[in-house]
DOMARTOR-599116 format. One record per atom (N, C-alpha, C, CB): atom name; y negated, z, x negated. Coordinates in Angstrom, 2 decimals, always signed. Glycine has a CB too. Layout:
<zapas>
+-------+---------+---------+---------+
: atome :       y :       z :       x :
+-------+---------+---------+---------+
:    CA :       Y :       Z :       X :
...
+-------+---------+---------+---------+
</zapas>
This chain:
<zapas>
+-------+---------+---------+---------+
: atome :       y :       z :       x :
+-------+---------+---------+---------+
:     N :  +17.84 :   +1.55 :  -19.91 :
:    CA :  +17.41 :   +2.19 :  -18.68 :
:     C :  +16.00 :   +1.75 :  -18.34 :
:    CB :  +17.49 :   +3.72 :  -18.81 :
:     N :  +15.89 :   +1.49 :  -17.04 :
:    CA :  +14.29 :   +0.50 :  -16.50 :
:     C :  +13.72 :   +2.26 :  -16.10 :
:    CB :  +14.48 :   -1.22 :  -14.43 :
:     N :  +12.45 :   +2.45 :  -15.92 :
:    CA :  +11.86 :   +3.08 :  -15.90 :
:     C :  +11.15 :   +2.58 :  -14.05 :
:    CB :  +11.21 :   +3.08 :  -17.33 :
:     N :  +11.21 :   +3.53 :  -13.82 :
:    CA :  +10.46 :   +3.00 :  -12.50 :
:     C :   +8.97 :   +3.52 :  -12.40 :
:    CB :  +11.27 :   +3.52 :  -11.12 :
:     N :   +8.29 :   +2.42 :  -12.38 :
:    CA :   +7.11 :   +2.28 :  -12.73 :
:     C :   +6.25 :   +2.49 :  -11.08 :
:    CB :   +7.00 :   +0.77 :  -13.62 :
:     N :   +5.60 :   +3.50 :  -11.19 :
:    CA :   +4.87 :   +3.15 :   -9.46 :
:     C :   +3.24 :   +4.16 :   -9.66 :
:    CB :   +6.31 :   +4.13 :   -7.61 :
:     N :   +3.02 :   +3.98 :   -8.41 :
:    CA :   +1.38 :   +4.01 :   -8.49 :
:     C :   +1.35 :   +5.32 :   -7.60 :
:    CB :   +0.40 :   +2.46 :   -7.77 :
:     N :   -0.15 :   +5.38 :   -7.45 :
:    CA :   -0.50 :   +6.68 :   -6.13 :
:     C :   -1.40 :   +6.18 :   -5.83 :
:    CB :   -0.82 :   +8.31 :   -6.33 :
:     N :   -1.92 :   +6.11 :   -4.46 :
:    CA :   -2.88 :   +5.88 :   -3.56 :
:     C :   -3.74 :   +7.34 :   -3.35 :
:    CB :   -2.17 :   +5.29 :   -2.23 :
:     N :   -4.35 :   +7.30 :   -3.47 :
:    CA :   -5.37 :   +8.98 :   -3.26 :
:     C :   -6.34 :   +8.77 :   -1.80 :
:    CB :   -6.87 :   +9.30 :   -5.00 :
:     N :   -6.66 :   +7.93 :   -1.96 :
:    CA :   -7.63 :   +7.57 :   -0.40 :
:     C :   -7.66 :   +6.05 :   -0.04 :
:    CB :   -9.47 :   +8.00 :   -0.58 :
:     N :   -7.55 :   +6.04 :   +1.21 :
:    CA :   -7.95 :   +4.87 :   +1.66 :
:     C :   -8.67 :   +4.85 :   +2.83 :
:    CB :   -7.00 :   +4.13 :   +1.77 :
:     N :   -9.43 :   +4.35 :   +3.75 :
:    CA :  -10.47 :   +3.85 :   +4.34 :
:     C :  -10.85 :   +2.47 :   +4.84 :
:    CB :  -11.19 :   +4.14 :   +3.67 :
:     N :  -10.45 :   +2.61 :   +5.84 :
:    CA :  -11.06 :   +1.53 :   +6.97 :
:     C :  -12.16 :   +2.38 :   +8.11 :
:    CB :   -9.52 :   +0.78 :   +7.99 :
:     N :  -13.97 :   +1.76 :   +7.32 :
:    CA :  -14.69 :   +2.38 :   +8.29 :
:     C :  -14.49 :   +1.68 :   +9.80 :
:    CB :  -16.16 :   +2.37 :   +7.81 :
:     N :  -14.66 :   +3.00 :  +10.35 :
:    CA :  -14.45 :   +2.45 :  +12.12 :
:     C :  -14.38 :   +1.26 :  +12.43 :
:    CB :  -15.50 :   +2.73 :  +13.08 :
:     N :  -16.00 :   +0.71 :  +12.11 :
:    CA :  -16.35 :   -0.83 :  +12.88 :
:     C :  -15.36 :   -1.87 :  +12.26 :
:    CB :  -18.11 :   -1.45 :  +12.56 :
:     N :  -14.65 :   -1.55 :  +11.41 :
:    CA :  -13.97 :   -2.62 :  +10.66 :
:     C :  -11.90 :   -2.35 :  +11.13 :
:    CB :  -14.52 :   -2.28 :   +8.60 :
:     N :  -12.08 :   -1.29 :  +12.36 :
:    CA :  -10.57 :   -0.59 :  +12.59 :
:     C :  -10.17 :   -1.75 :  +13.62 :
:    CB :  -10.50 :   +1.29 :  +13.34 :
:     N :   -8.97 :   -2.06 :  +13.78 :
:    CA :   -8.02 :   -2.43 :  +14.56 :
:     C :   -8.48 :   -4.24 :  +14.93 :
:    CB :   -7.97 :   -1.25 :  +15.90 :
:     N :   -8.44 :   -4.82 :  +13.35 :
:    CA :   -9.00 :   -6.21 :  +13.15 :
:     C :   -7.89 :   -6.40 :  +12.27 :
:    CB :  -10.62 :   -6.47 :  +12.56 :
:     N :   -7.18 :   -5.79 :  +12.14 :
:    CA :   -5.84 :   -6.31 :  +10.86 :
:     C :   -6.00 :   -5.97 :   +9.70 :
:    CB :   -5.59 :   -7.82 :  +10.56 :
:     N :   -7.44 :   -4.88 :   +9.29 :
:    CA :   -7.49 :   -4.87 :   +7.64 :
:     C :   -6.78 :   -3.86 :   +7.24 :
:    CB :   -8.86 :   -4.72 :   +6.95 :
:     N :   -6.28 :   -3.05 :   +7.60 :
:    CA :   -5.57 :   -1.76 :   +7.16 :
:     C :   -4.11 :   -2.77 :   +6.98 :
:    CB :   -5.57 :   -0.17 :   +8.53 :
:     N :   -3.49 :   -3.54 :   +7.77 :
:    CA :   -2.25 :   -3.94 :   +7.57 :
:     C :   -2.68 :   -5.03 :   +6.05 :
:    CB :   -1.52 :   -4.73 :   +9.17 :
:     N :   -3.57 :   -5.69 :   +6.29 :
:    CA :   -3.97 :   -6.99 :   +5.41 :
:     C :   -4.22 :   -5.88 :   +3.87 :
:    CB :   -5.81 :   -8.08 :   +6.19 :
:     N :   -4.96 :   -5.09 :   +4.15 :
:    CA :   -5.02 :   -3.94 :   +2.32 :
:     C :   -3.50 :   -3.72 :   +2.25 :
:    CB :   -6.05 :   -1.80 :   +2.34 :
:     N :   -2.48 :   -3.06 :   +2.78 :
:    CA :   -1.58 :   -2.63 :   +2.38 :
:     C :   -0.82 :   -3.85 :   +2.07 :
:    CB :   -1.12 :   -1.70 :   +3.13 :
:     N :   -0.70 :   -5.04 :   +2.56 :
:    CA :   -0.07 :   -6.07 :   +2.28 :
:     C :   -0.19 :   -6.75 :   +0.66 :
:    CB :   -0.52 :   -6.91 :   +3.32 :
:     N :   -1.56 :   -6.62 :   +0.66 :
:    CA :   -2.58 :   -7.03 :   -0.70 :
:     C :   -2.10 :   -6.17 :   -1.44 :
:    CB :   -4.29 :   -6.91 :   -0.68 :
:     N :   -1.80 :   -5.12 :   -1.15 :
:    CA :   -1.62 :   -3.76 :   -2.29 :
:     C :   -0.32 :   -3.77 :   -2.95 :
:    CB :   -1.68 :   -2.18 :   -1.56 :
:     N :   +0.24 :   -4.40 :   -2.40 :
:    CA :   +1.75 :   -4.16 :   -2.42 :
:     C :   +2.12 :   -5.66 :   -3.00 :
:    CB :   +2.51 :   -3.71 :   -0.75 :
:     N :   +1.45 :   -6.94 :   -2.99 :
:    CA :   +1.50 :   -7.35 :   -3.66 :
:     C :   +1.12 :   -7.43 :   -4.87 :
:    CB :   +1.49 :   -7.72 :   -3.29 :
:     N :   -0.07 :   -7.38 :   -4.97 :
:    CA :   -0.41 :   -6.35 :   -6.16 :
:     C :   +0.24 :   -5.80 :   -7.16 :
:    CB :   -0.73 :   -5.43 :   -5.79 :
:     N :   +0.70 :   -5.03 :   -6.40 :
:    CA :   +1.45 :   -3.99 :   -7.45 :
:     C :   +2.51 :   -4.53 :   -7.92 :
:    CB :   +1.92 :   -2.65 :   -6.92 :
:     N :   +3.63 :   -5.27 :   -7.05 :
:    CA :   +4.48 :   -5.89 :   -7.36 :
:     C :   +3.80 :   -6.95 :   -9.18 :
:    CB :   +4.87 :   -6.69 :   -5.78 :
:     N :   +2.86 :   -7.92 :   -8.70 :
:    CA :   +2.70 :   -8.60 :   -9.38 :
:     C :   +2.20 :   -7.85 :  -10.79 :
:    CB :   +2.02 :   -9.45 :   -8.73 :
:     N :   +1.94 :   -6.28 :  -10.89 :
:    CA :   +1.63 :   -5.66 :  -12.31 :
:     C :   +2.92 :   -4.85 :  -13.05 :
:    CB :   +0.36 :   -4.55 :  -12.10 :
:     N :   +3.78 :   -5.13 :  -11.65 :
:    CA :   +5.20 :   -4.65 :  -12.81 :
:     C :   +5.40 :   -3.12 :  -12.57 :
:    CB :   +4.81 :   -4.87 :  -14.80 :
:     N :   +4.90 :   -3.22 :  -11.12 :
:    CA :   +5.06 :   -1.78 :  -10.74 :
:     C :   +6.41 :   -1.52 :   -9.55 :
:    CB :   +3.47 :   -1.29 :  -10.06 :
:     N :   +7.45 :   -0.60 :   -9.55 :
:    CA :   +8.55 :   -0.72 :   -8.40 :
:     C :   +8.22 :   +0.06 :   -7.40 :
:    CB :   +9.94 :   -0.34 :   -8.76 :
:     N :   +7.03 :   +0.91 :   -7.01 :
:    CA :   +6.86 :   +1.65 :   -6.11 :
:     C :   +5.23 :   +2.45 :   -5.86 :
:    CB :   +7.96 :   +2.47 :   -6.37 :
:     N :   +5.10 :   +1.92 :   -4.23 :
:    CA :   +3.48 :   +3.12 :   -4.04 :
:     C :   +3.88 :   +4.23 :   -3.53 :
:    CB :   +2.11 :   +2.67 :   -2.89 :
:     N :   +2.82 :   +4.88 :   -3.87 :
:    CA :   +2.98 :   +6.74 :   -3.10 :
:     C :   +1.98 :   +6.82 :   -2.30 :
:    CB :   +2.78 :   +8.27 :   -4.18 :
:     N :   +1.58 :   +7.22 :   -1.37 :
:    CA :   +0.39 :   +7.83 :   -0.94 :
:     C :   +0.55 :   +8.92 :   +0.18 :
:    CB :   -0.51 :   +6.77 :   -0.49 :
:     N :   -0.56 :   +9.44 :   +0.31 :
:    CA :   -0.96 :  +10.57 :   +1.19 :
:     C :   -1.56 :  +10.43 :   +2.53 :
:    CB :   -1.81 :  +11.27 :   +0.53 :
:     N :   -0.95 :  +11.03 :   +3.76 :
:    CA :   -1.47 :  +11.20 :   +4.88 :
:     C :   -1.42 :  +12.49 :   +5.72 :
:    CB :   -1.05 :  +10.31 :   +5.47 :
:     N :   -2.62 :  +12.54 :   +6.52 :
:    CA :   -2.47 :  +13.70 :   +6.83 :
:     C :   -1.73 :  +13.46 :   +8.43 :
:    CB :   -3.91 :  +14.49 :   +6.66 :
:     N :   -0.79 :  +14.77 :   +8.40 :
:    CA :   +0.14 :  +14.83 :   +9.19 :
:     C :   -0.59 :  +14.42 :  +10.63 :
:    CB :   +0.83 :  +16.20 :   +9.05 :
:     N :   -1.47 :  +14.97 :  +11.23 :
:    CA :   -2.20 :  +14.83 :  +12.76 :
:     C :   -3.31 :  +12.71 :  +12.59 :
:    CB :   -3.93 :  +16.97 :  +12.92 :
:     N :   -2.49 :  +12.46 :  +11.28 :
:    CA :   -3.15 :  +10.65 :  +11.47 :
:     C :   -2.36 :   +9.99 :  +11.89 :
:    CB :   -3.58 :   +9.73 :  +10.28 :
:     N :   -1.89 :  +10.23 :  +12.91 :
:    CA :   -0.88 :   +8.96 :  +13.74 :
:     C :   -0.80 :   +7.86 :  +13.71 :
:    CB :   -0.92 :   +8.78 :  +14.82 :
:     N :   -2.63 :   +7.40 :  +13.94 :
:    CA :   -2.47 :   +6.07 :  +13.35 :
:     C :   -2.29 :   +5.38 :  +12.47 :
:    CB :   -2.91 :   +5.67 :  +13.41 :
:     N :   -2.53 :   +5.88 :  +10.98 :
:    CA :   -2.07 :   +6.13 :   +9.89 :
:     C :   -0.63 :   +5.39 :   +9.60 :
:    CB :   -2.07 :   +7.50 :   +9.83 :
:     N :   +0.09 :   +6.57 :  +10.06 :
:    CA :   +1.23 :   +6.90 :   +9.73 :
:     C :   +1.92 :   +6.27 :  +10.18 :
:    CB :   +1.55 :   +7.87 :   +9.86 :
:     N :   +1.81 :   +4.92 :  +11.96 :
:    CA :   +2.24 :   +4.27 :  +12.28 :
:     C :   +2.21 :   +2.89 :  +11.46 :
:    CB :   +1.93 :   +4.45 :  +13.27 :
:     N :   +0.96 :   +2.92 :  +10.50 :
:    CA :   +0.52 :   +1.77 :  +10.25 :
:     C :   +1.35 :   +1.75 :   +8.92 :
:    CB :   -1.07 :   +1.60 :  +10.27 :
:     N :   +1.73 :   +2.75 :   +8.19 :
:    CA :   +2.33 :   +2.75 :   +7.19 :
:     C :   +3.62 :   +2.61 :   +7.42 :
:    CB :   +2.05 :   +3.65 :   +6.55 :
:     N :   +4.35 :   +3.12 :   +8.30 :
:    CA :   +5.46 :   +2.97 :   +8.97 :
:     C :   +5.80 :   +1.19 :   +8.69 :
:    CB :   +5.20 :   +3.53 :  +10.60 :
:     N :   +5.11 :   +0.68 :   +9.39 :
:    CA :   +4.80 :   -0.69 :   +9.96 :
:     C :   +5.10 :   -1.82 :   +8.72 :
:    CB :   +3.09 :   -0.74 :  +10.51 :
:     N :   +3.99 :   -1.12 :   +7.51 :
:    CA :   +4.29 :   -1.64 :   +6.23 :
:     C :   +5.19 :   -1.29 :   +5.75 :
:    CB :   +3.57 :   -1.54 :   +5.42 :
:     N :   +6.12 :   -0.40 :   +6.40 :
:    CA :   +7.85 :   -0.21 :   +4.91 :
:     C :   +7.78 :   +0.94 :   +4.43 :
:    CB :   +7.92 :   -1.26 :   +3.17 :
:     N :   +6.69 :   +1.65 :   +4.48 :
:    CA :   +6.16 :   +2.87 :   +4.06 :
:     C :   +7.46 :   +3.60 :   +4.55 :
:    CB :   +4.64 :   +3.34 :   +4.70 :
:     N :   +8.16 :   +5.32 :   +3.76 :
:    CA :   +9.16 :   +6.06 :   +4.46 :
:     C :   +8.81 :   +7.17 :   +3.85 :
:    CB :  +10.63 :   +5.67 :   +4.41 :
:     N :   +8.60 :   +8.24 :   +4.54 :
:    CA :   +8.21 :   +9.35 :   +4.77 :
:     C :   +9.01 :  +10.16 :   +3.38 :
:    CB :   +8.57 :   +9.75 :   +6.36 :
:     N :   +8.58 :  +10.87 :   +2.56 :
:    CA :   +9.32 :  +11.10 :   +1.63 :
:     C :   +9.36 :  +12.21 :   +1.26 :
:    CB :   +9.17 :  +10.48 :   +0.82 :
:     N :   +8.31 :  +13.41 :   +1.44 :
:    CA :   +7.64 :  +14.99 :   +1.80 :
:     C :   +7.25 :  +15.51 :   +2.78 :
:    CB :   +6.68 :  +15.31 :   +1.30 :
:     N :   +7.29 :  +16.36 :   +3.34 :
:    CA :   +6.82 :  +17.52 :   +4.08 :
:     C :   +6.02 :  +18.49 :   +3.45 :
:    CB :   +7.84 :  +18.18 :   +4.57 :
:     N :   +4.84 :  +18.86 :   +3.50 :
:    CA :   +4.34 :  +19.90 :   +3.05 :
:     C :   +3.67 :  +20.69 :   +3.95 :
:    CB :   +3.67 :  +19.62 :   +2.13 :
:     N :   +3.78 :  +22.27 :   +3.74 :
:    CA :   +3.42 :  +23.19 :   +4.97 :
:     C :   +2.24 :  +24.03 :   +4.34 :
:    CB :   +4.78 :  +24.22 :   +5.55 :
:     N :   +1.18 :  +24.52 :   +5.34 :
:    CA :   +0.09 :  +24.83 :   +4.34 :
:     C :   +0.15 :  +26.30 :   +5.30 :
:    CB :   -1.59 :  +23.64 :   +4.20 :
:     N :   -0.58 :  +27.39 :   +5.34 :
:    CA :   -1.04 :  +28.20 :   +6.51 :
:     C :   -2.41 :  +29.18 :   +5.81 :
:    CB :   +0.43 :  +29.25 :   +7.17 :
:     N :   -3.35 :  +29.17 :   +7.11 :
:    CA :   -4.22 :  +29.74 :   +6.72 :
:     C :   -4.27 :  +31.17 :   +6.53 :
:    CB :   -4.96 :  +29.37 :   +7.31 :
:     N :   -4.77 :  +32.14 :   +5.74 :
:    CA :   -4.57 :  +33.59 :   +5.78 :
:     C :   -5.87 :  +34.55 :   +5.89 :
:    CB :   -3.83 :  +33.93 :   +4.54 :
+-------+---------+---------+---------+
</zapas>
């Protein structure tokens, strides 16, 4: 039995001046090779629900939505 080996992303960051130049697609591309090349079968990461752009961009990379989590303030 193979073990499926995968990672977690906790933060990522593209400051502003550096947004909508291709590096957010170009990191996740890098990342993912990456990982591939350490013998890993899968990334995780976190976004927050109201980051559209985000979430399009991950979309974009293959990324698929895999949780829902609901919070409420009291």
């Amino acid at each position: 039995t193979q073990i499926n080996k995968k990672i977690f992303i906790y933060d990522i960051q593209i400051f502003p001046e550096y947004r909508n130049y291709g590096n957010g697609r170009f990191l996740l591309d890098w990342l993912s090779q990456e990982t591939k090349n350490l013998g890993y079968q899968e990334i995780g990461l976190h976004v927050l629900a109201e980051n559209k752009i985000a979430r399009l961009l991950y979309e974009k990379s293959g990324f698929e939505m895999t949780n829902i989590y609901y919070s409420k303030k009291v």
